[in-house]
N, C-alpha and C positions, 0 to 999 in steps of 0.2 A: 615790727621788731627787726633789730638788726641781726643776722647771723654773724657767730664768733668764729668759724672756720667755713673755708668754702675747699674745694678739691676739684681736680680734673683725674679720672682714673682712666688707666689704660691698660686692659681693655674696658669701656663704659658705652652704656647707652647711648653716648652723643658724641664720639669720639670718634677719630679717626685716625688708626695706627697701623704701621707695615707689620707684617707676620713675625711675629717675635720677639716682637716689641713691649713689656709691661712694664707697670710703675703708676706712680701717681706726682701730683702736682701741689701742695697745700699750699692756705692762705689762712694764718692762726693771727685775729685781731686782737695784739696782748694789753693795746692801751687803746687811749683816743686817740692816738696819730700813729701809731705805729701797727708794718704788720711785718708779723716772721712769713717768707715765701720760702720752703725747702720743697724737695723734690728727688726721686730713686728711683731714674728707670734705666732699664735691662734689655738688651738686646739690640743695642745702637751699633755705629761701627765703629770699631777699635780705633782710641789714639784719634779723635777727633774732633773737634771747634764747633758745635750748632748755635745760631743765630737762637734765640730764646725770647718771644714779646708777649705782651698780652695782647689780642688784635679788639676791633672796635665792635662786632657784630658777635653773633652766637647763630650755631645751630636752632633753627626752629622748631622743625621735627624732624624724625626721623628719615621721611623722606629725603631731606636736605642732605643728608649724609652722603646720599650719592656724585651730590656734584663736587664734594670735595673740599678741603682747607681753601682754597680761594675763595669761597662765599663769603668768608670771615671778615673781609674791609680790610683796611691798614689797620696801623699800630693805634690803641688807645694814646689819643693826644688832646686833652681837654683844653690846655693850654695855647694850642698850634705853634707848640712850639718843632724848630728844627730836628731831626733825628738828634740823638745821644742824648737829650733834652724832655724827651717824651715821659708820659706818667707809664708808658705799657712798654721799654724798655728792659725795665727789670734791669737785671745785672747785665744785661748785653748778651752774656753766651754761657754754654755749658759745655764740661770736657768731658771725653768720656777716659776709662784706663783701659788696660790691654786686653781687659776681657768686654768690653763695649757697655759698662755699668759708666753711669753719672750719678753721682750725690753732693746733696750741702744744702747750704741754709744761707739765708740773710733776712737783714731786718731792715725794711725802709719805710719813708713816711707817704712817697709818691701816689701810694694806692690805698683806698679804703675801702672796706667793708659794710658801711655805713649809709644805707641806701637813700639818705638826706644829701650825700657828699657830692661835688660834682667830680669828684676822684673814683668813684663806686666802681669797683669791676663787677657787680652781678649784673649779669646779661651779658658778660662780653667773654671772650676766651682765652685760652693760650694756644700758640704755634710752637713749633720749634721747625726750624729750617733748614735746608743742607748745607748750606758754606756757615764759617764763621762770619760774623756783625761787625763791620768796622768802625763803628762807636761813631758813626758821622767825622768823623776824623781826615776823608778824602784820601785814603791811603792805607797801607798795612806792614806790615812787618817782615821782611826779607831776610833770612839770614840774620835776624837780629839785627837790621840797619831796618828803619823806616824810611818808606818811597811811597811820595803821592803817586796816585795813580796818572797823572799826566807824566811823570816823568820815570814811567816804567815801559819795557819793552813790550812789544805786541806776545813774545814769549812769555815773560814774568806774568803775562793776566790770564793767556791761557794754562799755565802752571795752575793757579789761584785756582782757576774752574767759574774766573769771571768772562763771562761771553758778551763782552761789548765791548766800546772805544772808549777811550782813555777820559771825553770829555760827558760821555754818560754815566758812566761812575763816577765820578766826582756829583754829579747834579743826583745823583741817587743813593749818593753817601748819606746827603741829609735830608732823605725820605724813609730811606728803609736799611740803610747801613751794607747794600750787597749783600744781604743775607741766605739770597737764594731760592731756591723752592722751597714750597712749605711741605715738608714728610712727614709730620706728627698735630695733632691737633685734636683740642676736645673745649665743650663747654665750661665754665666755670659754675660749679652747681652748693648752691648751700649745704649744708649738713645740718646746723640746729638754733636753734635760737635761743638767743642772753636768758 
């Protein structure tokens, strides 16, 4: 049976969150191709851009918990295709407001619940990261002018909080978007079946 909702909660058995940090993750499958992915959590920091994916791997037990959001693999990419392109991009990123809450919703076809699909996210996860995701785009947004990252200052990238050269971001644009460390993360776990 296919589960209709799946959730990642924070705090949760398989999760891994900074102190203060709660909320949950959902995944509501409302047809055959589409799903609602919303999400409310609290405790992030103010006025802020996180990079947001589903990754490839899952917590296995509890144990695994210890080593941390890196066990998770890359981005879910069924396709292989290029960052921004990816089926476990999601919407790219989430904002937080001045009190460190993120909320919303959207609806896409990218990912399924459908444990026939080769779209299925159960068994895989969600991240969320500490820089914002530059959509594979090789660049960002400056003062409201867009600058690839080759033709930004050694200044402008440590501004960003990107720790590299100008010609490794770009070749990492279209892997993982600069997204950063991974700070929050948890399993993607069923809830009930059709």
């Amino acid at each position: 049976m296919n589960p209709k909702i799946a959730i990642v909660p924070f705090p949760g058995d398989y999760s891994v969150w900074p102190e203060g940090v709660h909320g949950f993750i959902s995944f509501n499958q409302i047809d055959d191709v589409n799903i609602e992915v919303s999400w409310s959590l609290e405790g992030l920091d103010n006025n802020k851009t996180y990079g947001f994916h589903i990754h490839e791997s899952s917590f296995a037990d509890k144990r695994s918990l210890g080593i941390g959001c890196n066990e998770l693999g890359g981005h879910f990419n069924p396709t292989g295709d290029e960052h921004g392109k990816h089926a476990g991009d999601l919407c790219y990123n989430i904002e937080t407001n001045n009190k460190g809450i993120s909320e919303g919703s959207y609806i896409t076809n990218k990912i399924s619940l459908k444990v026939d699909s080769d779209k299925c996210i159960l068994g895989r996860s969600v991240v969320v990261h500490g820089l914002q995701d530059d959509e594979g785009k090789q660049g960002r947004f400056i003062d409201g002018i867009f600058i690839k990252y080759t033709q930004m200052t050694k200044e402008q990238i440590n501004i960003l909080g990107l720790n590299k050269n100008a010609d490794e971001l770009m070749r990492e644009s279209l892997v993982t978007g600069n997204a950063g460390c991974r700070i929050l993360c948890g399993n993607i776990i069923p809830l009930f079946q059709q």
